[in-house]
C-alpha positions as a Python dict, from the first residue, in 0.01 Angstrom:
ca = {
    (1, 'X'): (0, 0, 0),
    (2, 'X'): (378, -102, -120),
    (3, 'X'): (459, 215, -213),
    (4, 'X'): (305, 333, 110),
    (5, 'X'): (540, 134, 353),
    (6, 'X'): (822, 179, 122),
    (7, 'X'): (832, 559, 221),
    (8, 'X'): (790, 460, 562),
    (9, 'X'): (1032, 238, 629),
    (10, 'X'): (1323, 437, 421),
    (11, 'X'): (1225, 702, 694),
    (12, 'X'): (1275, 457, 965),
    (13, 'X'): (1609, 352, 850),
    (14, 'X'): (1745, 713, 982),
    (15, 'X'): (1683, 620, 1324),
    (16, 'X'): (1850, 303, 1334),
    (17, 'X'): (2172, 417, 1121),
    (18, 'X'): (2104, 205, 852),
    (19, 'X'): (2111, 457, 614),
    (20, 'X'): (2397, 637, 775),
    (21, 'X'): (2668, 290, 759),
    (22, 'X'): (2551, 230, 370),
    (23, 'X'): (2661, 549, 339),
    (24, 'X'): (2984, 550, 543),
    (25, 'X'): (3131, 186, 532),
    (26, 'X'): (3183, 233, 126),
    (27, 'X'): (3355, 574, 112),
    (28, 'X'): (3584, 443, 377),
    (29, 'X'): (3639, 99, 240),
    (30, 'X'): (3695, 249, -119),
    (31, 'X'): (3897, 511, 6),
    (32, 'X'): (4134, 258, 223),
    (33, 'X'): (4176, 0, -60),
    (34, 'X'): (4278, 314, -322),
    (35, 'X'): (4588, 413, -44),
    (36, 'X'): (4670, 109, 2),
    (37, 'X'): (4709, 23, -320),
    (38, 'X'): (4916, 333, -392),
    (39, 'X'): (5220, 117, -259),
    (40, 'X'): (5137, -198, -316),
    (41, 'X'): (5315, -501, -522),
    (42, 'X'): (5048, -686, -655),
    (43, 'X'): (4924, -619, -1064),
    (44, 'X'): (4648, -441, -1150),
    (45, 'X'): (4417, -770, -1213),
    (46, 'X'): (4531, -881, -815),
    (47, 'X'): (4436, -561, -690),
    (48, 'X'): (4070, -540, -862),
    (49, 'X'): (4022, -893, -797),
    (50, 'X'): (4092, -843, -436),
    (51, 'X'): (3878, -527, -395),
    (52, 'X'): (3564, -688, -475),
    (53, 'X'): (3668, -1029, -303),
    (54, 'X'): (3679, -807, 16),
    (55, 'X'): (3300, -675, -54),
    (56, 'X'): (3170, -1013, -153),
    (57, 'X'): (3309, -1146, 181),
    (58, 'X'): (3217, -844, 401),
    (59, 'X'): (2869, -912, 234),
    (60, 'X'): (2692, -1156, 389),
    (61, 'X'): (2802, -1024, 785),
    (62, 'X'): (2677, -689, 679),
    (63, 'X'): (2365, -781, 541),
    (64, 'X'): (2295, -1015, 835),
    (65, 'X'): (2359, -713, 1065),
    (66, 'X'): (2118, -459, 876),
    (67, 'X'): (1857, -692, 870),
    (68, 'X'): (1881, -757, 1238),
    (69, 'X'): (1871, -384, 1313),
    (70, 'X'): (1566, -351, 1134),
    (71, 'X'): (1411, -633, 1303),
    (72, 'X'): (1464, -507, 1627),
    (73, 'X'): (1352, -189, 1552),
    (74, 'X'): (984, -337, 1482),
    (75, 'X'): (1018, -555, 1805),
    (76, 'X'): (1102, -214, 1993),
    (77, 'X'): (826, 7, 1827),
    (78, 'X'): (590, -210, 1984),
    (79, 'X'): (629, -593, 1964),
    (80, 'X'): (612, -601, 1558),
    (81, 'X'): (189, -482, 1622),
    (82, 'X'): (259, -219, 1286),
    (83, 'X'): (342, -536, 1088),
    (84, 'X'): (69, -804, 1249),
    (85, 'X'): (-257, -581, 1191),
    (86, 'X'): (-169, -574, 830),
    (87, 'X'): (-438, -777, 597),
    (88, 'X'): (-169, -874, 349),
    (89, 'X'): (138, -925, 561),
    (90, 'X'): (407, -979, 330),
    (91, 'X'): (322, -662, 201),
    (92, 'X'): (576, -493, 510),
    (93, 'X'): (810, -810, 474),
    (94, 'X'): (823, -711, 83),
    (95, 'X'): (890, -336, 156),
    (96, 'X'): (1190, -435, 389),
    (97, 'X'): (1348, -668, 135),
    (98, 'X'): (1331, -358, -128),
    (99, 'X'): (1436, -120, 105),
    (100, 'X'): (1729, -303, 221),
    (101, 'X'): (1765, -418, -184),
    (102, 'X'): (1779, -39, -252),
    (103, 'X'): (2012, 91, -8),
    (104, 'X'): (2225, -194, -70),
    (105, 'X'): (2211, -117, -429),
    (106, 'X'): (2319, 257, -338),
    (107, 'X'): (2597, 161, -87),
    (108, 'X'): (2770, -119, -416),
    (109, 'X'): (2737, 149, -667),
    (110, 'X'): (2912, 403, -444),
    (111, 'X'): (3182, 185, -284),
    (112, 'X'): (3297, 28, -674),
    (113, 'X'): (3237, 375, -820),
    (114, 'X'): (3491, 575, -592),
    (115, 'X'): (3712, 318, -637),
    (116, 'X'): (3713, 277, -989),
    (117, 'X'): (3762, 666, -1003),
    (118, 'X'): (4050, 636, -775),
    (119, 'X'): (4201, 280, -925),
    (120, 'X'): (4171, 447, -1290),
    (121, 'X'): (4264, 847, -1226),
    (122, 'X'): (4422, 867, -939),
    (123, 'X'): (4688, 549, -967),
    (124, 'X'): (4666, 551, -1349),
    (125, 'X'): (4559, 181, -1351),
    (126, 'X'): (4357, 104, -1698),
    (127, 'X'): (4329, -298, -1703),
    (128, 'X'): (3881, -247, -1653),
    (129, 'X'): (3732, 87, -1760),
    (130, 'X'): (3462, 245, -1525),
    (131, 'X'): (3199, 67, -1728),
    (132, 'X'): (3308, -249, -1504),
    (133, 'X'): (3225, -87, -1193),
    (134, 'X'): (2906, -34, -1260),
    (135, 'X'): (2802, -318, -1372),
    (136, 'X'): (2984, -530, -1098),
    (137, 'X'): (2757, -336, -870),
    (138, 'X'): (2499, -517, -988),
    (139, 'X'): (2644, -842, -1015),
    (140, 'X'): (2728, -786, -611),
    (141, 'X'): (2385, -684, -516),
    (142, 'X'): (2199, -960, -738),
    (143, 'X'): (2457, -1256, -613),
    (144, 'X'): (2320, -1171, -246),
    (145, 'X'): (1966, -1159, -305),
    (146, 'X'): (1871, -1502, -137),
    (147, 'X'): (2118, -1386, 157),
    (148, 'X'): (1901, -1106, 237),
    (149, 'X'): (1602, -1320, 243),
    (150, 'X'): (1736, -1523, 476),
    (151, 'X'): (1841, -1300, 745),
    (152, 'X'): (1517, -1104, 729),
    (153, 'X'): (1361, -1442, 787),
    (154, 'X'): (1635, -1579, 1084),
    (155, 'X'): (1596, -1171, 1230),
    (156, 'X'): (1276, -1169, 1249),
    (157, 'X'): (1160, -1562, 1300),
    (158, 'X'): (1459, -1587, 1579),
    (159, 'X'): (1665, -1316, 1684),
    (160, 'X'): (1936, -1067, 1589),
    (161, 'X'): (2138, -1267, 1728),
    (162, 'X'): (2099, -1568, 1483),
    (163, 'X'): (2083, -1334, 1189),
    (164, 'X'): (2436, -1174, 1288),
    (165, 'X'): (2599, -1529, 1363),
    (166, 'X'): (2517, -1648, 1044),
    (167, 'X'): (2607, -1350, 896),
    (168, 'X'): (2965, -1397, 1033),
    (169, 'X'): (2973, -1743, 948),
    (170, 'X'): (2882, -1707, 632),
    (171, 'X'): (3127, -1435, 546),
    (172, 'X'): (3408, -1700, 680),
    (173, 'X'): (3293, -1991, 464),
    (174, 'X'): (3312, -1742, 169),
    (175, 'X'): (3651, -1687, 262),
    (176, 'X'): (3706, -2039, 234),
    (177, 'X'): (3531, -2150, -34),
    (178, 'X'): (3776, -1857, -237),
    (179, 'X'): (4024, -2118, -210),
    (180, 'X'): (4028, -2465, -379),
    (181, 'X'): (3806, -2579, -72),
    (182, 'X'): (3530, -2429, -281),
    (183, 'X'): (3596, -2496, -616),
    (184, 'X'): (3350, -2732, -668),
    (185, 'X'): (3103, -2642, -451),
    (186, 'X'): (3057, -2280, -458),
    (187, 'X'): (2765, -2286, -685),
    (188, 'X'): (2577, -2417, -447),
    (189, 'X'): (2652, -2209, -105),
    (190, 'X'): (2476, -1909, -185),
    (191, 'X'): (2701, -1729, 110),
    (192, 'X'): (3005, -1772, -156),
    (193, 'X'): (2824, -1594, -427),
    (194, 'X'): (2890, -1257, -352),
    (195, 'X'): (3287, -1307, -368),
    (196, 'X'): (3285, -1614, -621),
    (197, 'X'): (3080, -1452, -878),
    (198, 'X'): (3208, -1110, -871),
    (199, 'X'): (3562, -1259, -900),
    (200, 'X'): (3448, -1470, -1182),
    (201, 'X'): (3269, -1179, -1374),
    (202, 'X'): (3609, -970, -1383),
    (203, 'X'): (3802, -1325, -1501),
    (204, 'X'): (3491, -1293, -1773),
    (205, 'X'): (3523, -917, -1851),
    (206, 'X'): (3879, -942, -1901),
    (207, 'X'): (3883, -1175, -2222),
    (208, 'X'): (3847, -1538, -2028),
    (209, 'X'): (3640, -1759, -2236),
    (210, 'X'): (3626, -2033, -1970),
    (211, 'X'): (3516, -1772, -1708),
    (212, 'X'): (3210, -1686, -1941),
    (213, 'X'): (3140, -2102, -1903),
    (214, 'X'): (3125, -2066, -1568),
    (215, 'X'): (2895, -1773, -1549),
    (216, 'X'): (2677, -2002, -1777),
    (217, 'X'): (2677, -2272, -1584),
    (218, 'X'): (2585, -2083, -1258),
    (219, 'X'): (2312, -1824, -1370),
    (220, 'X'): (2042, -2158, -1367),
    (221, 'X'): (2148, -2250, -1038),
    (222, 'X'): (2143, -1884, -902),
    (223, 'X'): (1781, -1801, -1065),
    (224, 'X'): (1640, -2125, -887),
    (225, 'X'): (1793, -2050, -565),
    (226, 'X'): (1691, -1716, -563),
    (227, 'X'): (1332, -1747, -708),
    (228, 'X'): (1235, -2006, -524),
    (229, 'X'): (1363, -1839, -210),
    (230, 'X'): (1144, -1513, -295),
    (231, 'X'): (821, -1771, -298),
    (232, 'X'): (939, -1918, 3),
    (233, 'X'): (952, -1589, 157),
    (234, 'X'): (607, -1444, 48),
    (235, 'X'): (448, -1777, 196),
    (236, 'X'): (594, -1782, 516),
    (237, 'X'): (570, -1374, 568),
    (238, 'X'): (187, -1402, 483),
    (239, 'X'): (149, -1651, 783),
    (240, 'X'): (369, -1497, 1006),
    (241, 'X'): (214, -1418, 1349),
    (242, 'X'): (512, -1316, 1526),
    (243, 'X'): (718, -1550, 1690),
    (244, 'X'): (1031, -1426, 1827),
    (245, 'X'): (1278, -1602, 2046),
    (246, 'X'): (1437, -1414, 2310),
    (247, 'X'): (1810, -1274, 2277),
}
């Protein structure tokens, strides 16, 4: 029945230009970055650092965004009836997660990649190889697990609304908490994961012992977090009837 709604709602993402924006908004953002940095004073360390400080900010407003579009796009098919008559329903909450896990996934991958190509061919920078890229795709995507599963909840327990709101405020507390405001702290705001982490896996992949600490330190904190939000969400999904306030 997963895989079942899994096709389905990857279809569904065409008509709401889900698919279309994780598509669009990495080219252009990699593509930006790479001319900007074609000029640009800062060291090669600054400029990587900086590249996926701008993702792991963007992050959170983004995913708050595609979440609410696909929660209004159940409330418009017909008052979320497709995802009520389900027997198990967190079986459709479950497919939405993974579909939004997956394009996500695809839209990382494709906005480090191009800019790795760019940062390492095209402006001859060599302080990470392309290796680093790939895996801080990953690092990106699992850092805002937990986010995701809590704007599908806001989107679809409140309103788009909410889920965008947060999604902005979160992206400005990461901001913040990028500065010595969070330097203590940032473990435990999962909206400064995104930026924190992936800053602190390059400090890690570059040779920084005390970076390597730090990713120690945080990957209990993280896996509790995140778990624990997953069982949260599969409980509340299967005793969802519904409720949606109004815009």
């Amino acid at each position: 029945m997963l895989v079942r709604y899994l096709k389905a709602d990857f279809f569904k993402t065409r008509h709401v230009a889900v698919r279309l924006a994780h598509f669009l908004i990495p080219i252009g953002t990699a593509v930006l970055f790479t001319i900007y940095y074609t000029d640009s004073p800062w060291n090669e360390y600054v400029k990587v650092d900086a590249y996926y400080q701008a993702l792991g900010v963007a992050l959170p407003t983004l995913i708050g965004t595609f979440c609410s579009m696909l929660s209004e796009q159940e409330h418009s098919a017909g008052g979320f009836q497709s995802m009520l008559m389900v027997q198990k329903k967190c079986i459709p909450f479950l497919s939405k997660l993974l579909v939004l896990l997956f394009l996500g996934l695809g839209a990382l991958l494709l906005a480090s990649m191009l800019f790795g190509v760019g940062f390492y061919f095209v402006l001859g920078n060599r302080l990470v190889a392309l290796p680093f890229h790939f895996l801080v795709s990953f690092v990106l995507l699992g850092s805002s697990v937990f986010l995701y599963i809590l704007h599908l909840f806001f989107a679809f327990y409140f309103n788009k609304g909410v889920s965008v709101g947060l999604g902005i405020l979160e992206s400005l507390v990461s901001a913040l908490f990028l500065t010595d405001m969070g330097k203590y702290i940032w473990k435990y705001v999962p909206a400064s994961w995104p930026a924190r982490i992936s800053s602190t896996f390059l400090s890690a992949y570059t040779g920084n012992a005390d970076a390597d600490a730090v990713l120690d330190t945080m990957f209990p904190v993280w896996a509790i977090f995140t778990l624990l939000s997953i069982v949260l969400y599969i409980i509340w999904a299967s005793r969802w009837e519904g409720t949606k306030s109004v815009d």
